[in-house]
C-alpha positions in Angstrom: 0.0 0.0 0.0 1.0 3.8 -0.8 1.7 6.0 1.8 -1.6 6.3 4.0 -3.1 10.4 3.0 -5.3 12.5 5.4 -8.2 12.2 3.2 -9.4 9.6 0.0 -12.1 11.3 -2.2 -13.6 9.3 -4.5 -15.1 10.4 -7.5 -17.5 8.3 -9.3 -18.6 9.1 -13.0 -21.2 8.4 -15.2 -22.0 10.2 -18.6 -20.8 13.7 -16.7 -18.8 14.9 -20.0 -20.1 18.7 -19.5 -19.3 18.9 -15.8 -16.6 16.5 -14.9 -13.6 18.8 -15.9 -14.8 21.9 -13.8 -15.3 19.2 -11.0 -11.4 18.3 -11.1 -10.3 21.7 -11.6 -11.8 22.9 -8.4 -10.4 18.9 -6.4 -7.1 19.8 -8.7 -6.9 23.4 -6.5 -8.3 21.7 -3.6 -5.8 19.3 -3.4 -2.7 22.2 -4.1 -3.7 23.6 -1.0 -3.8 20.1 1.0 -1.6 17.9 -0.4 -2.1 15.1 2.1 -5.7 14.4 -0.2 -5.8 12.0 -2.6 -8.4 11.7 -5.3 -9.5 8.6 -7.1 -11.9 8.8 -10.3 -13.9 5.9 -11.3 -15.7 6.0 -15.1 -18.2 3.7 -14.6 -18.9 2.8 -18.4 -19.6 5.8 -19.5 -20.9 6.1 -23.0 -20.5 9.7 -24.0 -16.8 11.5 -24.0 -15.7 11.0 -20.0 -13.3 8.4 -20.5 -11.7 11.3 -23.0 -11.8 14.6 -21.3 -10.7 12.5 -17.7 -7.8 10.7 -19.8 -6.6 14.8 -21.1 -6.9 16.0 -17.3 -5.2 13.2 -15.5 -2.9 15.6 -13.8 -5.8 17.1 -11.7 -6.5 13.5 -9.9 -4.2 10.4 -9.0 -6.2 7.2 -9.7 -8.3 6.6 -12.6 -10.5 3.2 -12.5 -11.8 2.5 -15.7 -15.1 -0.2 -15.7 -15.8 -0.9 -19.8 -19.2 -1.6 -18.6 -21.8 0.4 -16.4 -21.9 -2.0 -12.9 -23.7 0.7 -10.8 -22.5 3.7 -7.8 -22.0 1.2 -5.4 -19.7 -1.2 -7.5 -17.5 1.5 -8.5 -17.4 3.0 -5.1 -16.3 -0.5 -3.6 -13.3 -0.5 -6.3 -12.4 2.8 -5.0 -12.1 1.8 -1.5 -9.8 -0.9 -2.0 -7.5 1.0 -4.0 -8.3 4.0 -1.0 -4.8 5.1 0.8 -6.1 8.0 2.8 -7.1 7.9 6.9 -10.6 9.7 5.7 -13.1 8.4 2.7 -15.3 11.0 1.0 -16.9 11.6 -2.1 -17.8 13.9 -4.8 -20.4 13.5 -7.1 -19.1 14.1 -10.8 -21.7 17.2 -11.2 -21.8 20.4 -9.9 -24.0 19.8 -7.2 -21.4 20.6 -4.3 -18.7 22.5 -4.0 -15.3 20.7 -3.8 -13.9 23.9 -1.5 -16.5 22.7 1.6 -14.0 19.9 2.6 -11.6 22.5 3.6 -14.3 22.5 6.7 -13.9 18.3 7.1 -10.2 18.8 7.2 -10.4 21.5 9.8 -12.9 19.1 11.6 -10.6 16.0 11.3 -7.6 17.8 12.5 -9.2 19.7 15.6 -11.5 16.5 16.7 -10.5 13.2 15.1 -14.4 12.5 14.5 -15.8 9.1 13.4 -18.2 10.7 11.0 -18.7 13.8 9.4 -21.5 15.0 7.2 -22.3 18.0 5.4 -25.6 19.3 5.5 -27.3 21.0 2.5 -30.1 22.1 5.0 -28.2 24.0 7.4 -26.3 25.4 4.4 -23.5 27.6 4.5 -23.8 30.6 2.0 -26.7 28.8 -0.5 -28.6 26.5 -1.5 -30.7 25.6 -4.3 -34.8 25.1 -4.2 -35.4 21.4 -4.4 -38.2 19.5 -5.7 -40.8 19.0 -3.3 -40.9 15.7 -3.0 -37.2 15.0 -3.0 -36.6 17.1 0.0 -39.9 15.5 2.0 -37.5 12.2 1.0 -34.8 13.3 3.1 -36.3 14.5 5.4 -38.3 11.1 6.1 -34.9 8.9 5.6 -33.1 11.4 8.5 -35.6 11.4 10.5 -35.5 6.9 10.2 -32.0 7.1 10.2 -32.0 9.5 13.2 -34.7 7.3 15.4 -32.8 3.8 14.5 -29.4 5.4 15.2 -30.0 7.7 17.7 -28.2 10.9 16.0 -29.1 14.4 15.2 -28.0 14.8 11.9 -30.3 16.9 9.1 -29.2 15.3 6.2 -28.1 12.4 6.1 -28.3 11.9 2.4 -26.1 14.6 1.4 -23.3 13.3 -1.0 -20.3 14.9 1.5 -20.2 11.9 4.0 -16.7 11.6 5.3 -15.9 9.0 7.5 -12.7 7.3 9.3 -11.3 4.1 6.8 -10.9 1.8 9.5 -14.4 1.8 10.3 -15.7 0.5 7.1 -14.8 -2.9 5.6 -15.8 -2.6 2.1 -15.9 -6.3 1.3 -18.5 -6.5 3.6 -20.5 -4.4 1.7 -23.5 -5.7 -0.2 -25.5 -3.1 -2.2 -24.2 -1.9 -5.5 -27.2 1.1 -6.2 -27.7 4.4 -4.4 -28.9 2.9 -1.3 -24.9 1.7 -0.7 -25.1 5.3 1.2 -26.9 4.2 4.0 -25.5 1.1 4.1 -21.9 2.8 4.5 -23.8 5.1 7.3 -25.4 2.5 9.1 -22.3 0.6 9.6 -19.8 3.4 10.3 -22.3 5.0 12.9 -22.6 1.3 14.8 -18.8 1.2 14.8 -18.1 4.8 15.7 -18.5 7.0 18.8 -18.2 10.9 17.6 -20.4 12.7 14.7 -20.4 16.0 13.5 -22.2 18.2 10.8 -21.2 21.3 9.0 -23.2 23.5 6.9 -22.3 23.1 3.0 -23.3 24.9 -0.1 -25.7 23.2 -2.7 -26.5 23.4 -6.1 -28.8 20.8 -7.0 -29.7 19.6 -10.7 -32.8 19.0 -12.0 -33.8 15.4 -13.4 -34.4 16.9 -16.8 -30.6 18.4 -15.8 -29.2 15.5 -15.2 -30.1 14.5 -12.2 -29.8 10.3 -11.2 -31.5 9.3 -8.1 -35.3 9.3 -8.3 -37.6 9.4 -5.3 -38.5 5.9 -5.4 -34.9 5.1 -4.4 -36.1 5.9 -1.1 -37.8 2.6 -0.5 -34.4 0.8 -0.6 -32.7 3.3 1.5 -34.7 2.9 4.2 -34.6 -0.7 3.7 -31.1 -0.7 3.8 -31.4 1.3 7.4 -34.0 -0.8 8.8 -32.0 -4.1 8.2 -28.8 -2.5 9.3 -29.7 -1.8 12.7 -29.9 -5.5 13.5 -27.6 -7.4 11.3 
């Protein structure tokens, strides 16, 4: 294994040719400024011009995964992990729904406080954040509020992408969902291991589905699923 970074953040991709080079820019300058980060991209069969633009900007990341066919979030997270060097895991969606500059505040976090878990909340929202659909924000608020009473937590969004959690607490081979609910799955096991948890407010600019936009609010059945069933297993 490479020499163990403060902080992994994966990057999975799918179809993201007209944002994906503005989202490695900004972990490109992100990382100049911390250089214990490591960032590792996975193109997860991608079938427009991805696999180009990220081959043309390798310089702005240090691991490229490469999966000729589309296997799902959760699949290309897990081959993330195991090629992971850093003390932290986090990830960044390959849009331009968050704002790479925020984990300046998990850094800050990790160095004052050594926490289990951190999560950025697009609720309690630093500067902005966008109007979502209806219905997709009574979704999270439904799964934090499950999440919350199984757990026994305060959090207020626990389905916000920026999750960042300690590497030791997660064994990825243990993990068993491959789709969007692998979130909660990664939640509910960290929080059983772990013993601290903080929040901090992040910016959000959340897409459309018409923009591009990939979970759909019936991916909620399976996320709560998935935090039922891992309360007791």
């Amino acid at each position: 294994m490479n020499e163990e970074k403060l902080l992994t953040i994966i990057v999975p991709v799918y179809n993201e040719e007209k944002t994906i080079k503005d989202v490695l820019i900004s972990l490109a300058k992100l990382k100049q400024a911390i250089q214990t980060i490591e960032i590792i991209v996975v193109n997860d069969g991608s079938k427009d011009d991805t696999l180009k633009i990220l081959k043309e900007n390798q310089n702005n990341f240090d691991v490229l995964i490469n999966n000729l066919q589309n296997k799902g979030k959760g699949n290309a997270v897990k081959s993330a992990l195991e090629k992971a060097n850093g003390k932290y895991i986090t990830f960044q969606d390959a849009d331009l729904e968050y704002d790479p500059q925020d984990f300046n505040k998990f850094v800050n976090l990790i160095n004052k406080f050594s926490p289990d878990l951190i999560i950025g909340s697009r609720f309690n929202y630093a500067d902005y954040t966008r109007s979502h659909h209806f219905f997709n924000k009574i979704g999270n608020i439904c799964i934090t509020f499950i999440f919350n009473l199984f757990y026994q937590t305060t959090f207020t969004d626990v389905y916000s992408c920026y999750a960042c959690f300690k590497r030791e607490l997660l064994d990825y081979n243990n993990l068993k969902s491959n789709g969007f609910e692998q979130h909660a799955e990664i939640l509910c096991k960290v929080v059983k291991k772990g013993k601290t948890f903080y929040e901090v407010p992040i910016n959000y600019n959340g897409r459309t589905h018409d923009e591009g936009k990939k979970i759909k609010f019936y991916h909620i059945f399976s996320v709560i699923y998935q935090i039922v069933i891992g309360r007791f297993i």
